[in-house]
TORKOL-4160 file (C-alpha; in steps of 0.2 Angstrom, whole numbers, padded with zeros to 4 digits, m for minus):
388
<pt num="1" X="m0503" Y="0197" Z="m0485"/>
<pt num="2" X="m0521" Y="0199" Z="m0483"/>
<pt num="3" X="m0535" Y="0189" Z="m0480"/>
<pt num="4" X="m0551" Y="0186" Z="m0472"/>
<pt num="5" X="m0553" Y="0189" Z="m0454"/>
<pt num="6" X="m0568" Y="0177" Z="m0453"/>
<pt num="7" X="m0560" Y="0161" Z="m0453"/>
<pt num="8" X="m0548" Y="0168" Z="m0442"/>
<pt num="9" X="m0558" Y="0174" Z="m0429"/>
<pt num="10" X="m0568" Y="0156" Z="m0431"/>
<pt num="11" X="m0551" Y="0146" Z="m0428"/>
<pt num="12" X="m0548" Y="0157" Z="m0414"/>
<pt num="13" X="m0564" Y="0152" Z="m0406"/>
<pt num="14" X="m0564" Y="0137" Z="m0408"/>
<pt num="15" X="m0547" Y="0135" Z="m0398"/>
<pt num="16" X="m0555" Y="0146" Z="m0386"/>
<pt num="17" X="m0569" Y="0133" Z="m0385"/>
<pt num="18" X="m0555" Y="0117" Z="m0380"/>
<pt num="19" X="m0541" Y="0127" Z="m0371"/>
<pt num="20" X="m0546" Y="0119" Z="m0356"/>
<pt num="21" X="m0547" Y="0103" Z="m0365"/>
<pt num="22" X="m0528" Y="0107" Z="m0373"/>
<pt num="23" X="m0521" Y="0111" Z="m0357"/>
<pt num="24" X="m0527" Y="0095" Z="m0349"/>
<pt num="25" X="m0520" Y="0084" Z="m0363"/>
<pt num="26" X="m0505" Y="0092" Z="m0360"/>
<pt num="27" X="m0503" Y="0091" Z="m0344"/>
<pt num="28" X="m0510" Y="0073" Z="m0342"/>
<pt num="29" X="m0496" Y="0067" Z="m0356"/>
<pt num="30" X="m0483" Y="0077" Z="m0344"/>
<pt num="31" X="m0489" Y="0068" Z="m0330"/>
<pt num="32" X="m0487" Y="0050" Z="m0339"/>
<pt num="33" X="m0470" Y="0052" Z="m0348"/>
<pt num="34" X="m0468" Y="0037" Z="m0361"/>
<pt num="35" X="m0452" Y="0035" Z="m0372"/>
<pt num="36" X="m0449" Y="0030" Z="m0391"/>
<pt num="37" X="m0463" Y="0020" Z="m0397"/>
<pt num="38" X="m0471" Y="0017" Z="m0379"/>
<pt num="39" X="m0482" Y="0030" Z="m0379"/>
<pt num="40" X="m0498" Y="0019" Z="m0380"/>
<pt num="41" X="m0509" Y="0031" Z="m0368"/>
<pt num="42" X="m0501" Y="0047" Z="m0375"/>
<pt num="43" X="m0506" Y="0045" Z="m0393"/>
<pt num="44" X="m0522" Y="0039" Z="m0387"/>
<pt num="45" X="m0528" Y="0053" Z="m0378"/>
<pt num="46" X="m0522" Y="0063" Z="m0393"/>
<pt num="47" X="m0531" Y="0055" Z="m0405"/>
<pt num="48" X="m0547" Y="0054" Z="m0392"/>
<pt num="49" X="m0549" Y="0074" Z="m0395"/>
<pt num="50" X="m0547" Y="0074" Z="m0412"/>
<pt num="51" X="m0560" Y="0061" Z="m0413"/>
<pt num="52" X="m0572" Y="0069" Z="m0402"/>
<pt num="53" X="m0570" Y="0086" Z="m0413"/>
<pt num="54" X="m0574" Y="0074" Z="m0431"/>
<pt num="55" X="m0557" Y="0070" Z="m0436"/>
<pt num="56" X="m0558" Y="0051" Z="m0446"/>
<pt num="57" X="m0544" Y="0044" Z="m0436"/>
<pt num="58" X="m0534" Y="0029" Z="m0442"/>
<pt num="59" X="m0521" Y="0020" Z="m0428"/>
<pt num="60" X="m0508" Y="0008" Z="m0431"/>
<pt num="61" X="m0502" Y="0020" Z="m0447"/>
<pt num="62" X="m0488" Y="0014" Z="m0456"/>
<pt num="63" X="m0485" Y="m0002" Z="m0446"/>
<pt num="64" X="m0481" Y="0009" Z="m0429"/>
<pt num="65" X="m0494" Y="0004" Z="m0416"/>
<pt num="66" X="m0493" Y="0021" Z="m0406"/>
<pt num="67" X="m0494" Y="0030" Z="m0423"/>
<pt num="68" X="m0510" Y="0040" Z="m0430"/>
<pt num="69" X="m0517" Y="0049" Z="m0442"/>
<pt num="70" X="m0533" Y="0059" Z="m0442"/>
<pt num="71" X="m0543" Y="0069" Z="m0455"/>
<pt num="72" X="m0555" Y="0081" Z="m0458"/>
<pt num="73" X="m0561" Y="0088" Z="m0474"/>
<pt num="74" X="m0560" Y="0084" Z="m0493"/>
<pt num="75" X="m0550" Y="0098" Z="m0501"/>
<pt num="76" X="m0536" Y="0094" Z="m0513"/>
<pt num="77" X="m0523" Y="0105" Z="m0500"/>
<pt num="78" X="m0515" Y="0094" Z="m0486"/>
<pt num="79" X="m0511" Y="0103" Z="m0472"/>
<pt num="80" X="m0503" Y="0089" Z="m0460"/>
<pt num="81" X="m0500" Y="0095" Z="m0444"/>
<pt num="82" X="m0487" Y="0083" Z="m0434"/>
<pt num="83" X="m0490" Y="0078" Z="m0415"/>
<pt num="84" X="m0472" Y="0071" Z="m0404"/>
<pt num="85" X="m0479" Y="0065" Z="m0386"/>
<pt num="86" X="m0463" Y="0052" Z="m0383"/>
<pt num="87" X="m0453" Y="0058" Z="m0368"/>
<pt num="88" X="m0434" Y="0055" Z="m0363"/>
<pt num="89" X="m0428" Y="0043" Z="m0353"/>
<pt num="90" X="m0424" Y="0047" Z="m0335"/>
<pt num="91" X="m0428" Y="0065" Z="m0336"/>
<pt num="92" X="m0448" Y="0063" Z="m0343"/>
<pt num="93" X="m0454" Y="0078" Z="m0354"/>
<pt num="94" X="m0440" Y="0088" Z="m0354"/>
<pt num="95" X="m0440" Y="0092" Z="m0371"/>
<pt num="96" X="m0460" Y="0097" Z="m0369"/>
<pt num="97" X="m0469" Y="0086" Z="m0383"/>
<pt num="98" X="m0483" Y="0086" Z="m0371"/>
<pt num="99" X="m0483" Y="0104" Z="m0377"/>
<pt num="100" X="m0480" Y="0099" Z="m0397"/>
<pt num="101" X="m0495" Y="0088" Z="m0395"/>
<pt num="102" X="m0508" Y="0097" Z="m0388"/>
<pt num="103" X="m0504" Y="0114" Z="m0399"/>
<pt num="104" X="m0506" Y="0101" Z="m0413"/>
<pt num="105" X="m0522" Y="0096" Z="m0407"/>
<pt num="106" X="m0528" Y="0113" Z="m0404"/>
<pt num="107" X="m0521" Y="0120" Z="m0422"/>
<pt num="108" X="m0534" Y="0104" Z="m0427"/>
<pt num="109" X="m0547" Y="0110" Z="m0418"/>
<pt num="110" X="m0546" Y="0127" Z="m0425"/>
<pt num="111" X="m0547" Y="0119" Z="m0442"/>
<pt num="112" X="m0560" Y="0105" Z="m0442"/>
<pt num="113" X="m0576" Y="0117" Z="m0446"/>
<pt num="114" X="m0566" Y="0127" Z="m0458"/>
<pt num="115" X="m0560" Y="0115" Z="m0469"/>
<pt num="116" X="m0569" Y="0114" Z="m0481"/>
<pt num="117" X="m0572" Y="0131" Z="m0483"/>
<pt num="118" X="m0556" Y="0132" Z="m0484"/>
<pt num="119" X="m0553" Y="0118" Z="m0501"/>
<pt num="120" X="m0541" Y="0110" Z="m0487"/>
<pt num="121" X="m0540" Y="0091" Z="m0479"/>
<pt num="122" X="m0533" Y="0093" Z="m0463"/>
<pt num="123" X="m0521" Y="0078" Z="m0456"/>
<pt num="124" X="m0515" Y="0080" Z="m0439"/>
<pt num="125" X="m0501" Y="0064" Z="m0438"/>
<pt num="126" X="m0497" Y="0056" Z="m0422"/>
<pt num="127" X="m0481" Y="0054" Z="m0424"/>
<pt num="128" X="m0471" Y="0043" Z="m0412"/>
<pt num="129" X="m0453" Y="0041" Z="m0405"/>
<pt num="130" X="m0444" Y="0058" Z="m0410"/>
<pt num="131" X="m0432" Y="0055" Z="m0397"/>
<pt num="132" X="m0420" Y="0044" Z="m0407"/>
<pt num="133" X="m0433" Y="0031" Z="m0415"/>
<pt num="134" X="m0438" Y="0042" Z="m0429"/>
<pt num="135" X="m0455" Y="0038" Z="m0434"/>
<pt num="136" X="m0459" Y="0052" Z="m0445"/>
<pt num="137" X="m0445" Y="0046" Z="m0456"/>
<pt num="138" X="m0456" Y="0028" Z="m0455"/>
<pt num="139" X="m0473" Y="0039" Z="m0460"/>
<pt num="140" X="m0463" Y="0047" Z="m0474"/>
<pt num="141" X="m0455" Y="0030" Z="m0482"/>
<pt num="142" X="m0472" Y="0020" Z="m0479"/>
<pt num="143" X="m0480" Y="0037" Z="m0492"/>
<pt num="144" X="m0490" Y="0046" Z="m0477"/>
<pt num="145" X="m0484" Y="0062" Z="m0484"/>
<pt num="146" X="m0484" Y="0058" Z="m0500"/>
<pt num="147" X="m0499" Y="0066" Z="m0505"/>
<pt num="148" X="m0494" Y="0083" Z="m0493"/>
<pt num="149" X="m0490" Y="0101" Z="m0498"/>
<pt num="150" X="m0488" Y="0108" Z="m0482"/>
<pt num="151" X="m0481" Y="0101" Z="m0465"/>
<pt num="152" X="m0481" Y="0111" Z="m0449"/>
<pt num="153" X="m0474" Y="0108" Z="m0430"/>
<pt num="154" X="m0472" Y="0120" Z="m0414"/>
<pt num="155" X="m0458" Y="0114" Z="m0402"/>
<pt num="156" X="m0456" Y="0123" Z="m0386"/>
<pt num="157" X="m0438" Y="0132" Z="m0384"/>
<pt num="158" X="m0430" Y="0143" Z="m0370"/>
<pt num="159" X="m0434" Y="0157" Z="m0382"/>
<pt num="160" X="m0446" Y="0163" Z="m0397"/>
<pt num="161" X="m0436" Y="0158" Z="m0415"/>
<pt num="162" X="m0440" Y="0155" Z="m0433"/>
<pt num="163" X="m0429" Y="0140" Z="m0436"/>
<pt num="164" X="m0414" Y="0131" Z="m0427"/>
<pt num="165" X="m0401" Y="0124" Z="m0436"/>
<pt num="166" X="m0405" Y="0106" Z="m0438"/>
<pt num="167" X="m0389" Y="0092" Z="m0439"/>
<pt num="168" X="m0391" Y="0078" Z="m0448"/>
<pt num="169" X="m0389" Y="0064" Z="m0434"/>
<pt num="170" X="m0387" Y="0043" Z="m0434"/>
<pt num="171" X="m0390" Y="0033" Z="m0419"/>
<pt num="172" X="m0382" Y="0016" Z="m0416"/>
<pt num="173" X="m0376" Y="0006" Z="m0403"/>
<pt num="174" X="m0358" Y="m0001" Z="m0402"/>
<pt num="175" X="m0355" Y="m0018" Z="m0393"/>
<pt num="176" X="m0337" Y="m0025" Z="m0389"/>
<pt num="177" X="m0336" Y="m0042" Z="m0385"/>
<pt num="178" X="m0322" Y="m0051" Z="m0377"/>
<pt num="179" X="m0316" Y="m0066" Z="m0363"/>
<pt num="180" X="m0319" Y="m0063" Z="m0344"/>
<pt num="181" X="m0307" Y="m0068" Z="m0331"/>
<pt num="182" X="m0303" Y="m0067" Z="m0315"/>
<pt num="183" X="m0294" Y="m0049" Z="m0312"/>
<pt num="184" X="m0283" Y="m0053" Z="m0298"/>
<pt num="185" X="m0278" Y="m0072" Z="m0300"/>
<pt num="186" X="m0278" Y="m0072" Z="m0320"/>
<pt num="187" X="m0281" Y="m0056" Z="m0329"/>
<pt num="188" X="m0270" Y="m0062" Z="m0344"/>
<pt num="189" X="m0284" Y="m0074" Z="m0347"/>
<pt num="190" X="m0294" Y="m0062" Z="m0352"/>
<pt num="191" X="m0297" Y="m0047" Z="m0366"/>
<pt num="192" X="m0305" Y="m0034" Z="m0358"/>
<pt num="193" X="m0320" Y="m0026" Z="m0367"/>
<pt num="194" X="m0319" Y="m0011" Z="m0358"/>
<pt num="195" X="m0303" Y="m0006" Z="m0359"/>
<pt num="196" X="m0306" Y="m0006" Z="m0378"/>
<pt num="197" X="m0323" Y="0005" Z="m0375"/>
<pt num="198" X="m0310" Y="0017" Z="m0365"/>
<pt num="199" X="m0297" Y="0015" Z="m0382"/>
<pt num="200" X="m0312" Y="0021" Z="m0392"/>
<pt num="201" X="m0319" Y="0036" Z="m0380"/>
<pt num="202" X="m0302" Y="0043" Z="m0378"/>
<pt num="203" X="m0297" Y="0040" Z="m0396"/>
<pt num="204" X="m0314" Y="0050" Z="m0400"/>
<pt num="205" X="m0309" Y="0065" Z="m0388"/>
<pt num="206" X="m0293" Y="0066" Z="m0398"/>
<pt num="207" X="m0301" Y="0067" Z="m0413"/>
<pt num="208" X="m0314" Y="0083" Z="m0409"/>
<pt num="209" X="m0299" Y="0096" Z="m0414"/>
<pt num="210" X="m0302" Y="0089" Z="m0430"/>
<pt num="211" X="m0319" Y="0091" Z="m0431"/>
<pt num="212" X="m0327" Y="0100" Z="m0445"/>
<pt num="213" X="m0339" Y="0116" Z="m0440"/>
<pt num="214" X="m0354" Y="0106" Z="m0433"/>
<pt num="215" X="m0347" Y="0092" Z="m0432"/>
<pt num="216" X="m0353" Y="0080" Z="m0414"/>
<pt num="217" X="m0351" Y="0064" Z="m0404"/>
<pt num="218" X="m0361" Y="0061" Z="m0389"/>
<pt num="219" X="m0361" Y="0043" Z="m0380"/>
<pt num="220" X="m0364" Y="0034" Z="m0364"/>
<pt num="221" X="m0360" Y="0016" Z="m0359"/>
<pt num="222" X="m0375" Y="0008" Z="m0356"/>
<pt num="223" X="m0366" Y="m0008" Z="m0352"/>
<pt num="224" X="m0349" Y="m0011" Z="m0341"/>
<pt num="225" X="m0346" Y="m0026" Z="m0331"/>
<pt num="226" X="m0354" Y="m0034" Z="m0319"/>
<pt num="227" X="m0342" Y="m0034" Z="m0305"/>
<pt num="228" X="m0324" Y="m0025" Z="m0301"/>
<pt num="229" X="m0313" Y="m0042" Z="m0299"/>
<pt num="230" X="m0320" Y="m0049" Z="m0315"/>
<pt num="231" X="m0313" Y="m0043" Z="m0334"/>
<pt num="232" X="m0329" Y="m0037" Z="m0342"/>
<pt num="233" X="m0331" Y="m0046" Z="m0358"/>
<pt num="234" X="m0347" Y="m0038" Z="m0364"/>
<pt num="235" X="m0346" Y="m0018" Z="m0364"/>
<pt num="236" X="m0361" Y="m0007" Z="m0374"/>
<pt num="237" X="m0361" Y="0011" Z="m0376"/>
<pt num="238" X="m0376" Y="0023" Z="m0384"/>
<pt num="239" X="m0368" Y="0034" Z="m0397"/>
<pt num="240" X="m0375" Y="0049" Z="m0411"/>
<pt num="241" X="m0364" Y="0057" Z="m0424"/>
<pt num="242" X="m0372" Y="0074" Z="m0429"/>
<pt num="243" X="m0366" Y="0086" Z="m0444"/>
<pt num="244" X="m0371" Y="0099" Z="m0453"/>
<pt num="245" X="m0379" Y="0089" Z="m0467"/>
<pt num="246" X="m0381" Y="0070" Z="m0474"/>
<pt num="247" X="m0364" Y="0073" Z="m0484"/>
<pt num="248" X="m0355" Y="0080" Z="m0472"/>
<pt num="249" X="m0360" Y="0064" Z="m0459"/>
<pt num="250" X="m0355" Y="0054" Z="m0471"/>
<pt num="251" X="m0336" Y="0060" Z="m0469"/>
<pt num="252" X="m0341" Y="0062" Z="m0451"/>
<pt num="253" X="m0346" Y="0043" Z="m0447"/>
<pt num="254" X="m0331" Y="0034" Z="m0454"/>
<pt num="255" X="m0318" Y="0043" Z="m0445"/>
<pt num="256" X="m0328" Y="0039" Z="m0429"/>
<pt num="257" X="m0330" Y="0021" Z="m0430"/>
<pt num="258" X="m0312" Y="0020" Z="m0433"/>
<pt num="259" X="m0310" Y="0027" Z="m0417"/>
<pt num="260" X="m0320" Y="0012" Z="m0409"/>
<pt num="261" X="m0310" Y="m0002" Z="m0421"/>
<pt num="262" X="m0295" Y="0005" Z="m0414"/>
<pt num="263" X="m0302" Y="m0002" Z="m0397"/>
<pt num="264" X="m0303" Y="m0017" Z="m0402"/>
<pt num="265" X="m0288" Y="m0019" Z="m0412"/>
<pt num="266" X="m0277" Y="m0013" Z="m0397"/>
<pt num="267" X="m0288" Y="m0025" Z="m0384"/>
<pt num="268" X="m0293" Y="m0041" Z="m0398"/>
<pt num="269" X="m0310" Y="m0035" Z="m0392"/>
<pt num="270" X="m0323" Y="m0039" Z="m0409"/>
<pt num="271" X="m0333" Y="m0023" Z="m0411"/>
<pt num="272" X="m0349" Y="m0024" Z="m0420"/>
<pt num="273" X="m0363" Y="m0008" Z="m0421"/>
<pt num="274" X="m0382" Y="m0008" Z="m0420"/>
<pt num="275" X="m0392" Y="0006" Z="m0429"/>
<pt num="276" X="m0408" Y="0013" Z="m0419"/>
<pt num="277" X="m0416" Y="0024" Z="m0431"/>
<pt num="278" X="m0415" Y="0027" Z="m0446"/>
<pt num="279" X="m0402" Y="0044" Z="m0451"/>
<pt num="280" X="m0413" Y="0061" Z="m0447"/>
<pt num="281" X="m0405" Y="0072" Z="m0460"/>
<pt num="282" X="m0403" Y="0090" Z="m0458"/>
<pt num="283" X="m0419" Y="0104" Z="m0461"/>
<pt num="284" X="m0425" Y="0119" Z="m0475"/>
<pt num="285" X="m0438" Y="0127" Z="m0468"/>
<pt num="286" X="m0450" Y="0135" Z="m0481"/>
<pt num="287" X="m0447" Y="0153" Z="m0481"/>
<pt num="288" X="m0463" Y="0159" Z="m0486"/>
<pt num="289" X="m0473" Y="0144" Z="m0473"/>
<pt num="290" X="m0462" Y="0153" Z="m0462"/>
<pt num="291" X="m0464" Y="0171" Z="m0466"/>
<pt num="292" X="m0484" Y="0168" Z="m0462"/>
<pt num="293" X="m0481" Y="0159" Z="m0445"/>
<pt num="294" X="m0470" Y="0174" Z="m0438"/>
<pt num="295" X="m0484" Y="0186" Z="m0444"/>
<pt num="296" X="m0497" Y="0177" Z="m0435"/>
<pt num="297" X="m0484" Y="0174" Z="m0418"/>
<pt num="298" X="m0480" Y="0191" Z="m0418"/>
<pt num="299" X="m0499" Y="0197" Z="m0419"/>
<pt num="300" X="m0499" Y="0185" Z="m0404"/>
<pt num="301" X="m0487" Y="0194" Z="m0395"/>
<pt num="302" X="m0473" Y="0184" Z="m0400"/>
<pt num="303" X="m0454" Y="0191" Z="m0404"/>
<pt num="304" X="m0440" Y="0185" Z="m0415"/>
<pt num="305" X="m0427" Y="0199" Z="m0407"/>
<pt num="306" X="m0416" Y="0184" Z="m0408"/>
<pt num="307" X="m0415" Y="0179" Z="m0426"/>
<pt num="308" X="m0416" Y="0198" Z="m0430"/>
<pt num="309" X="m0401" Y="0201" Z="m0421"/>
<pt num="310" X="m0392" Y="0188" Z="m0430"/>
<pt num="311" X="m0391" Y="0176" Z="m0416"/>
<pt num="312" X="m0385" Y="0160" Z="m0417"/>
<pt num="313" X="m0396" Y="0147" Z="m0419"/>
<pt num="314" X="m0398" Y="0134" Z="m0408"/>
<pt num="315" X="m0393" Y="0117" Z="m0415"/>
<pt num="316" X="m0405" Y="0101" Z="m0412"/>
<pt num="317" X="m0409" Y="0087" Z="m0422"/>
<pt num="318" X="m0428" Y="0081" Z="m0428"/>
<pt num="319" X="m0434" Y="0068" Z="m0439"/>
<pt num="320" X="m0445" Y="0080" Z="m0445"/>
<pt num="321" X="m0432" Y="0087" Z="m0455"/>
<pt num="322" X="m0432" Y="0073" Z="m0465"/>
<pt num="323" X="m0449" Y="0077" Z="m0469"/>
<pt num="324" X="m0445" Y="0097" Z="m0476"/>
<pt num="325" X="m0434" Y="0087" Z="m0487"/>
<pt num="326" X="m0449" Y="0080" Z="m0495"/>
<pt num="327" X="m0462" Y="0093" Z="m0491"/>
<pt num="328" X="m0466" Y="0112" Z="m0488"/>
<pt num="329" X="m0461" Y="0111" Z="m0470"/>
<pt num="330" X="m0458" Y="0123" Z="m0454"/>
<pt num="331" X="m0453" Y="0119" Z="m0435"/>
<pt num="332" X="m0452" Y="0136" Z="m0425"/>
<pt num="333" X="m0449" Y="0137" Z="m0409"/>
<pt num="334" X="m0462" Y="0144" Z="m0395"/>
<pt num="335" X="m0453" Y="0151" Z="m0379"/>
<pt num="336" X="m0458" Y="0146" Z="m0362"/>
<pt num="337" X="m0453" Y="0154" Z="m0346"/>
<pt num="338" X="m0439" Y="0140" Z="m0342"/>
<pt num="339" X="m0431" Y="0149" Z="m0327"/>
<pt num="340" X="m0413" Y="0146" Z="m0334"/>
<pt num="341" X="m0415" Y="0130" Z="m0341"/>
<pt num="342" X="m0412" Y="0123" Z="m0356"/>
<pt num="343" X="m0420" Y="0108" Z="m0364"/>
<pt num="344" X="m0416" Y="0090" Z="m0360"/>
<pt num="345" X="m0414" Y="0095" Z="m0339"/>
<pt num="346" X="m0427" Y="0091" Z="m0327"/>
<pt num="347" X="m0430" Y="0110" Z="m0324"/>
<pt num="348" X="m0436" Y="0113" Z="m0341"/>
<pt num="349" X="m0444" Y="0097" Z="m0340"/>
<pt num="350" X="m0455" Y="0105" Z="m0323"/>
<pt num="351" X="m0456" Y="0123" Z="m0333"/>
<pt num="352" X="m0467" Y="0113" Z="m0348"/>
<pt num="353" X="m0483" Y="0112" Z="m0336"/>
<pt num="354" X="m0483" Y="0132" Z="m0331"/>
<pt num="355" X="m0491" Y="0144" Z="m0335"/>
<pt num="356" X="m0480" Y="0150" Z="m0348"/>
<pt num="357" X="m0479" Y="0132" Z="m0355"/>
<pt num="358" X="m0499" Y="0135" Z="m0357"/>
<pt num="359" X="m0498" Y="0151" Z="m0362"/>
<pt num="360" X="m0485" Y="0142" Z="m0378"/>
<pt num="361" X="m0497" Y="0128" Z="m0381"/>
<pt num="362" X="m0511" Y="0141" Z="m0387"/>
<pt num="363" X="m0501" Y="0151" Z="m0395"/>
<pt num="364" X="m0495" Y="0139" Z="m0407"/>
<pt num="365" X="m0510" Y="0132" Z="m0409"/>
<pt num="366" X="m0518" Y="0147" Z="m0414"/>
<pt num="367" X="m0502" Y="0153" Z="m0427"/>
<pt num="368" X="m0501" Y="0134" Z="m0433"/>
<pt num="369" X="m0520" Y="0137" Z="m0437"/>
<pt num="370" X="m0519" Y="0156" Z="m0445"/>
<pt num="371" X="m0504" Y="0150" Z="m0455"/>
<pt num="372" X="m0514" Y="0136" Z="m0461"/>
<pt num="373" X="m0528" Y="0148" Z="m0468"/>
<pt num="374" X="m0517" Y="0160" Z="m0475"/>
<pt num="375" X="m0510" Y="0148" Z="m0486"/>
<pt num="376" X="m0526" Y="0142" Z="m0491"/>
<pt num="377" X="m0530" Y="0160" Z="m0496"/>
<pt num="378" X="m0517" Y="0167" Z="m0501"/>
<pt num="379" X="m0518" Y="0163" Z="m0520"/>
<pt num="380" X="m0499" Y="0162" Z="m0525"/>
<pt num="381" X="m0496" Y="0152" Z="m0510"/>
<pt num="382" X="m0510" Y="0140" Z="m0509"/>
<pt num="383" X="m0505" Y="0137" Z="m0531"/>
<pt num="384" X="m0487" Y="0135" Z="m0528"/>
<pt num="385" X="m0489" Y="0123" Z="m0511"/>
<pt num="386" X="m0503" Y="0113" Z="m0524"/>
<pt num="387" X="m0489" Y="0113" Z="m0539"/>
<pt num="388" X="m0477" Y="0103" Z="m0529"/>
């Protein structure tokens, strides 16, 4: 698909023009890891850069304090381009949205002076609490993306791919109450919570050999006792049930959380559940939103050899999927040199302020930025994205 090389090359500059910028924001965020809905300094030193490159930019967006949006230009195409900058607990930004938000700022960058060229309004989202809070899913129910044809996101990977296969995931908390006693002089006294968080755990573990294709538990107690000679009577754990869509997570869950009543049926625990977030639900990718980026990473340098080859996709979860539900929507994945290491481990956590991580950071800016104008240019694109 053809267009113009002038905006192009004028994006281009202009991300030339505030690499150094980029790769200090970056870096800085890495340096400070915040998690879910703490990142107070990260999404201001985001939305700092958009501001000083002309971006109007609003904080506090849809009730979330570490939330933003900024603007640029008056065209009736809304390209939004989604920031993450929260880290994980423990392990800081090992999953490198230190990366996703400078490359977010820089595809920004590249489009503030084109914009209106282009017939576009640009809206680079700060978009909080990915890890599990799920703040883009907030921005969509409170109408941020209402008026949006196009939604676009880099996430740093091991590897170069199109897409990953997104599961549908809830997050919630189980709590098992039940009476503390002494364990040596009068453990009959006592209903021991954490025997029935063992019951559950064990009961889940039998159940995996039933498991649909897809189909996941993870969990860790958060919460176990306080002392060895004393029956715990409060015990938490931290759970997420993943599948391969909404309705499949809906036969998922209810086959779990029998597991955990069965805890407390056998112990006379009382089991009660908190959710965290609301349910991220699985992702489409737009094919053609998609079939631009790769041109533009692969005019970059970048290869899909993986996804050619038929490899399987790597499986993750993302509350920007809920958004490609609603929206024109892609989330590739920009390869870093992560020396062996996968995402969520503190070496790939240390790999995301490399060279390579820099090197991934420009990149997707850049492809974010070119795909952006193609489908501003591209008549059939830019009039099916403005259909709806």
């Amino acid at each position: 698909m053809s267009v113009s090389a002038a905006p192009r090359d004028a994006a281009r500059s202009a991300i030339d023009a505030g690499l150094a910028t980029l790769v200090g924001l970056s870096h800085t965020i890495h340096a400070h890891p915040e998690t879910s809905f703490e990142e107070e300094r990260a999404s201001a030193w985001t939305a700092e850069v958009l501001d000083a490159a002309g971006y109007s930019v609003t904080s506090g967006t849809a009730g979330m304090p570490t939330a933003f949006s900024a603007e640029i230009g008056s065209g009736p195409l809304v390209i939004a381009v989604c920031a993450e900058y929260d880290a994980l607990p423990g392990v800081g930004h090992a999953c490198g949205h230190n990366i996703i938000a400078a490359a977010a700022v820089g595809a920004g960058l590249g489009l503030a002076g084109l914009a209106d060229d282009l017939g576009v309004t640009v809206r680079v989202l700060g978009t909080p609490a990915e890890e599990g809070g799920g703040g883009k899913i907030t921005l969509l129910d409170q109408g941020v993306f209402d008026d949006v044809h196009a939604a676009m996101m880099i996430h740093p990977w091991p590897a170069d791919r199109l897409a990953g296969t997104c599961l549908a995931v809830s997050h919630f908390d189980v709590h098992f109450d039940g009476k503390s006693a002494h364990a040596s002089a009068a453990p009959w006294e006592g209903v021991n919570a954490d025997d029935a968080m063992t019951i559950a755990q064990v009961a889940i573990g039998l159940l995996r050999q039933q498991f649909r294709p897809g189909d996941q538990v993870h969990g860790i107690v958060t919460q176990g006792g306080q002392a060895a000679n004393i029956i715990p009577d409060a015990v938490e754990g931290r759970f997420m049930c993943r599948s391969t869509s909404l309705e499949a997570l809906d036969l998922l869950e209810p086959r779990v959380m029998a597991c955990f009543r069965a805890g407390a049926l056998a112990t006379g625990a009382t089991l009660s559940r908190t959710e965290l977030a609301p349910v991220y639900s699985h992702m489409e990718s737009d094919p053609v939103l998609l079939g631009l980026y790769r041109g533009n990473a692969e005019a970059l340098g970048r290869r899909f050899d993986l996804d050619d080859d038929g490899a399987p996709r790597p499986t993750f979860s993302t509350d920007m999927a809920n958004v490609s539900l609603a929206v024109p929507t892609i989330h590739p994945l920009v390869g870093i040199d992560a020396a062996g290491s996968v995402n969520h481990q503190p070496e790939f956590a240390a790999a995301c302020v490399t060279a390579s991580a820099d090197r991934a950071l420009y990149d997707g800016a850049l492809a974010m930025a070119w795909t952006a104008i193609d489908a501003a240019l591209a008549e059939p694109v830019r009039a099916r994205l403005l259909a709806g």
